[in-house]
C-alpha positions in Angstrom: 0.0 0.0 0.0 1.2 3.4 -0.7 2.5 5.2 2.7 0.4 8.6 1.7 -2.3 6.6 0.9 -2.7 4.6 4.1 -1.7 7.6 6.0 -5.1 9.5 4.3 -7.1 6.2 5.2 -5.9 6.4 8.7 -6.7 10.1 9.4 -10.3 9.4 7.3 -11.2 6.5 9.8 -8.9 6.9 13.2 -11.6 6.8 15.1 -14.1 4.3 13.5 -13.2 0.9 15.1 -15.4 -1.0 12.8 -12.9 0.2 10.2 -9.9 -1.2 12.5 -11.2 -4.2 13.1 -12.5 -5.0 9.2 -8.3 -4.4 8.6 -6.9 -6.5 10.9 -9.2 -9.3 10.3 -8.4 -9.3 6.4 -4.5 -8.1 7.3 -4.0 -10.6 10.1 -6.7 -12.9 11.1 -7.9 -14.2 7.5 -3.5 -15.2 6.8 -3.8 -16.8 9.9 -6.5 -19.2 9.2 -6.1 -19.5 5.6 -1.9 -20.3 6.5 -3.7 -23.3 8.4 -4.8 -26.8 7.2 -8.4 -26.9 7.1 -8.6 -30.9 7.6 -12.6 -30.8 8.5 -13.9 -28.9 5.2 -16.7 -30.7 3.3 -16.3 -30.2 -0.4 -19.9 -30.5 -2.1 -17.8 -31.4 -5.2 -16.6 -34.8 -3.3 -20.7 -35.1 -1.5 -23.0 -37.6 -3.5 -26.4 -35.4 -5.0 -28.4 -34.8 -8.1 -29.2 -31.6 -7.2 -27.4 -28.9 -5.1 -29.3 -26.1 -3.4 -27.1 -23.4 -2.0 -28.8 -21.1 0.4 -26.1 -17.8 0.5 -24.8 -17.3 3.8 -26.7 -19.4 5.9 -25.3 -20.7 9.4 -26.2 -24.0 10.7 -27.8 -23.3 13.5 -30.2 -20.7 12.3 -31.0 -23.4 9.2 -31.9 -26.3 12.5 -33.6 -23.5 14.4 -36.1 -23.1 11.3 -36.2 -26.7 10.7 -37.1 -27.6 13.9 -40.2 -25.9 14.0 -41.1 -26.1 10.0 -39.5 -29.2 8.8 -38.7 -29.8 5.1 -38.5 -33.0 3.4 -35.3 -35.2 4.3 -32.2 -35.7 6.9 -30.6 -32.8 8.4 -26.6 -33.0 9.3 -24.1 -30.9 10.3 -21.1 -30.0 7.7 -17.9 -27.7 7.4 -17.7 -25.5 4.5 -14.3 -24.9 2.7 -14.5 -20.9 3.4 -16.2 -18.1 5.0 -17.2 -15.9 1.9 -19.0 -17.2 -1.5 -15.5 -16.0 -3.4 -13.7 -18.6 -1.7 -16.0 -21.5 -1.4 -16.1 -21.4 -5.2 -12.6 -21.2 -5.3 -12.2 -24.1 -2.9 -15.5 -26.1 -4.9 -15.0 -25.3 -8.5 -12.1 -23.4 -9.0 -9.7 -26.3 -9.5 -11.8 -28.6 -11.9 -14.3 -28.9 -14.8 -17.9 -30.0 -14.5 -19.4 -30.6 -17.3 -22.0 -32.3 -16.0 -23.6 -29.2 -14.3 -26.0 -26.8 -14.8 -25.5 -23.8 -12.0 -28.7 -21.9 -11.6 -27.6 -18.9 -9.9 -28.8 -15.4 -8.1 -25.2 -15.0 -7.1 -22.6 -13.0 -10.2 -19.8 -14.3 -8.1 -20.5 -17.5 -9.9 -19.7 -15.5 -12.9 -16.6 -13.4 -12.1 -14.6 -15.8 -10.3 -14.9 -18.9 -12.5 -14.0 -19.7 -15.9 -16.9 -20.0 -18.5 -14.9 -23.6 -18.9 -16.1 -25.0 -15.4 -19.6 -25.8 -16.0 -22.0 -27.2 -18.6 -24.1 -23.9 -18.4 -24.5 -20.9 -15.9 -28.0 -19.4 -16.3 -27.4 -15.8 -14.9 -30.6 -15.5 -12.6 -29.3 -12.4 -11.1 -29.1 -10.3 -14.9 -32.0 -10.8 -15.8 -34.5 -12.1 -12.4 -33.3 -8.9 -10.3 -36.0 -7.4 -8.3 -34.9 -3.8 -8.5 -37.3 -2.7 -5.6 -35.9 -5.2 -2.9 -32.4 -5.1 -4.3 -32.0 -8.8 -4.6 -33.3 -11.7 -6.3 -36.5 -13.5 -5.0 -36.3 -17.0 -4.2 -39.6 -17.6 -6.2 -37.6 -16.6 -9.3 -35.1 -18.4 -8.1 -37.2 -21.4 -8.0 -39.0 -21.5 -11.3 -35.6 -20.7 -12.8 -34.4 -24.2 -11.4 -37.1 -26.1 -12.3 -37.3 -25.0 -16.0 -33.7 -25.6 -16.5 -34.1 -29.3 -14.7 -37.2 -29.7 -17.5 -34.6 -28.4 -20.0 -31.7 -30.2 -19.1 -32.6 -33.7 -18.0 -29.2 -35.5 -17.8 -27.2 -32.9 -16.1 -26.7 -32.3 -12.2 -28.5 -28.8 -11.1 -27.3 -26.4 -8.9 -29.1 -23.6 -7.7 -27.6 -20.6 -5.5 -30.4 -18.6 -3.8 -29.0 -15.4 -2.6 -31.1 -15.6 0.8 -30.7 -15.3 3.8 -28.2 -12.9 2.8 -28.6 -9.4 2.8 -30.8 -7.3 2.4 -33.4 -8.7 4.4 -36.8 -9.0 2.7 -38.6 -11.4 4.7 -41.4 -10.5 7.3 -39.0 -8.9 9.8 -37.0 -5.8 7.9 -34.4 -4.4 9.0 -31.4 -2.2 7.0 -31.8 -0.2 4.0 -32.7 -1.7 0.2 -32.0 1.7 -1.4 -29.6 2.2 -4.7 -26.0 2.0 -2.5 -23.9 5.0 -3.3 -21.2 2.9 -4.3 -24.2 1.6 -7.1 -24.4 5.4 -7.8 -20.3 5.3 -8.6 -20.5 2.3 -10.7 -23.4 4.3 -12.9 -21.2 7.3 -13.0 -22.1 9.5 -10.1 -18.1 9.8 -8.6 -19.0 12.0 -5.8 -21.5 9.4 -4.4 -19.5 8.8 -0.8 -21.8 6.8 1.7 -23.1 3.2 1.7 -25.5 1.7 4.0 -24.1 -0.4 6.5 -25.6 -3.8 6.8 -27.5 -5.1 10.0 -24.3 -6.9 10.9 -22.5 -3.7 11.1 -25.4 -1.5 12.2 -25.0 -4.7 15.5 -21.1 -4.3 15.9 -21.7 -0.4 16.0 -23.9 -1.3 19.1 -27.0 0.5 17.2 -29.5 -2.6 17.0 -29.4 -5.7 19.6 -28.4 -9.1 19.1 -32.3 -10.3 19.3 -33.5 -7.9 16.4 -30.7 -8.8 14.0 -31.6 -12.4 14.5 -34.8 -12.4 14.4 -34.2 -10.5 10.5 -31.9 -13.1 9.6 -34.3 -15.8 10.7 -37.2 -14.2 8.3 -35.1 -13.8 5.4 -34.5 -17.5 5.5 -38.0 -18.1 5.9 -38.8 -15.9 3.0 -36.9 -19.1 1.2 -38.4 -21.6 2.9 -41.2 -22.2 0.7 -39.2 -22.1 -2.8 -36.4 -24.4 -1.2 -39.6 -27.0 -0.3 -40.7 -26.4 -3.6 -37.4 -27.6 -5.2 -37.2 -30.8 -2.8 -40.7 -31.8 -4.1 -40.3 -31.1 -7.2 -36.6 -31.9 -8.7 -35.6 -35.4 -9.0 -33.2 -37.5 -8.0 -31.2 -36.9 -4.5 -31.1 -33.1 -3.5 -29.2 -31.5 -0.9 -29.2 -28.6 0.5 -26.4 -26.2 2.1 -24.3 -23.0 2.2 -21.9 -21.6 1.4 -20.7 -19.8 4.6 -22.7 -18.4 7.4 -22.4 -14.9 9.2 -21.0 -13.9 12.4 -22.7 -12.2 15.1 -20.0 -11.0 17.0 -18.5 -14.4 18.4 -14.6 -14.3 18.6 -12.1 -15.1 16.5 -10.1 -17.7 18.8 -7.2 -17.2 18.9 -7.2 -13.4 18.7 -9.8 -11.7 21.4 -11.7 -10.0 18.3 -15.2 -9.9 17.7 -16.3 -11.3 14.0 -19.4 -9.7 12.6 -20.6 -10.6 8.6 -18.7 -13.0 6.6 -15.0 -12.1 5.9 -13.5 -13.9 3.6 -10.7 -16.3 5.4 -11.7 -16.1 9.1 -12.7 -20.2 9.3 -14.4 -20.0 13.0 -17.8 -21.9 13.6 -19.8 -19.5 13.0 -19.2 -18.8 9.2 -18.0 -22.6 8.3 -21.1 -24.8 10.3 -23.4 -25.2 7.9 -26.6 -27.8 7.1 -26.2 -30.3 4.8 -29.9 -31.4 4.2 -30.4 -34.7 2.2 -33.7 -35.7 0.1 -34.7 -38.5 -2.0 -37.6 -38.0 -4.9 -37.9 -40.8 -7.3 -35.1 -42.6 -9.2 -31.4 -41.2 -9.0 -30.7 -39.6 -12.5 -28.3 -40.8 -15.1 -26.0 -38.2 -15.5 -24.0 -37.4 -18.6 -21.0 -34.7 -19.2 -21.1 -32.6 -22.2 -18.8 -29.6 -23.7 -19.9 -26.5 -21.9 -22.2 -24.2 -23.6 -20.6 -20.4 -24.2 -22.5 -18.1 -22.3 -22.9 -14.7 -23.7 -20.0 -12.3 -22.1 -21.4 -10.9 -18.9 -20.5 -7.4 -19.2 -18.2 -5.9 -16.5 -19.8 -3.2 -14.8 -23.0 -4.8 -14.7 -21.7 -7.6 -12.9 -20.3 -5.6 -10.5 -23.0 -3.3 -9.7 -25.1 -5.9 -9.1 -22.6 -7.3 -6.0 -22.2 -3.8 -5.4 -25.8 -3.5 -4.8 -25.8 -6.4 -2.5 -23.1 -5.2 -0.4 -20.0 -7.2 -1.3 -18.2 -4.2 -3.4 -16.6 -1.4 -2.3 
């Protein structure tokens, strides 16, 4: 980093300690825990399944907590994802190998930017063209029908689809943060004196401005806003279908062993509470046969609209 460029950061944020703490987690505690083994990951890539529903940022026990009282079809278990941040569980998944016998359904552009057009069969680009430009996100009702139409289409191939709830913004019965155009959207249309971004609920909780209770109890709804269209794809898509995440989000637990409080999901910081996620299993009908083919060439996803949409959910800055 340039030395008159960090010294202009420091005087611009001294005294924000959310600021502190976001750079020492990605300076010092994410190269600690990605320097480490991680022994106990669960690649879905090495997992048996038909179908692969990825639920964005999902912990494990807010998934048992909803389960418990609303069960969906099939087992529930316990697994350890590869990474605390969809950019590296790709990486971890997918980055390393070609899968030709997948379709990935997806409300997530990560799934675009980070992985070759070569890794996949097909990626049908929910997000481009499913947005919801009112809530800022992609329903899971899209999301759904999406999946289902490309099963119909493409019989013989695996299907994964990546919801983007319970991730932010929250659009389930409980609301809490802002869905309005970020202003770092505003930059990426051309407005470059657009300065301030919403913070998330996670942030709006570590700056001690909403409780513990409220933030969960938003979290929890956004899931349940799923719940239904997740159901929906267990009863309806055949073969064995799991369903899981890709990380989880911290809520302020510690980052053992440094005495820092984690809040969100930073990339690299493997600790329980971003890498415990459910691993639900259902059976409907016959297993399918499976075949690999060349990948399809999806049309170039164009650059800044890619990014503004991950802008626009909060993961650019």
């Amino acid at each position: 980093m340039v030395p008159r460029y960090a010294f202009s950061e420091v005087l611009k944020h001294g005294t924000d300690r959310t600021w502190w703490r976001k750079r020492f987690m990605s300076h010092i505690v994410s190269r600690y825990f990605t320097g480490k083994d991680n022994p106990d990951a669960d690649l879905v890539t090495e997992q048996d399944w038909d179908n692969l529903i990825i639920i964005d940022a999902c912990r494990y026990d807010l998934f048992a907590e909803v389960f418990e009282v609303d069960p969906l079809p099939g087992s529930l278990e316990k697994r350890t994802s590869a990474q605390s941040g969809t950019p590296g569980f790709l990486k971890e998944n997918f980055g390393h190998g070609e899968f030709h016998d997948v379709v990935y359904v997806t409300g997530n552009p990560y799934v675009n930017t980070d992985l070759s057009e070569e890794t996949f069969h097909k990626v049908e680009s929910v997000w481009k063209d499913g947005w919801d430009d009112v809530l800022q996100t992609v329903r899971p009702e899209t999301m759904a029908e999406r999946t289902l139409e490309i099963s119909e289409e493409y019989p013989e191939k695996r299907i994964i689809s990546h919801f983007l709830q319970p991730h932010t913004p929250f659009i389930g019965d409980v609301r809490l943060g802002h869905r309005e155009t970020f202003a770092i959207r505003e930059k990426a249309l051309g407005d470059k004196d657009a300065t301030n971004r919403h913070r998330t609920p996670f942030e709006l909780l570590d700056a001690g401005e909403v409780s513990y209770e409220r933030v969960w109890a938003a979290y929890r709804s956004n899931l349940e806003s799923a719940w239904p269209s997740v159901r929906q794809l267990l009863q309806g898509l055949p073969g064995l279908t799991a369903v899981t995440s890709d990380h989880g989000n911290a809520m302020g637990e510690r980052a053992w062993p440094f005495p820092i409080r984690v809040y969100g999901h930073p990339l690299g910081v493997l600790i329980p509470a971003l890498t415990e996620v459910p691993w639900l299993t259902h059976m409907n009908g016959d297993r399918k046969t499976v075949t690999a083919s060349p990948p399809i060439s999806n049309e170039q996803e164009i650059e800044e609209e890619t990014n503004e949409r991950l802008r626009m959910l909060g993961y650019v800055e």
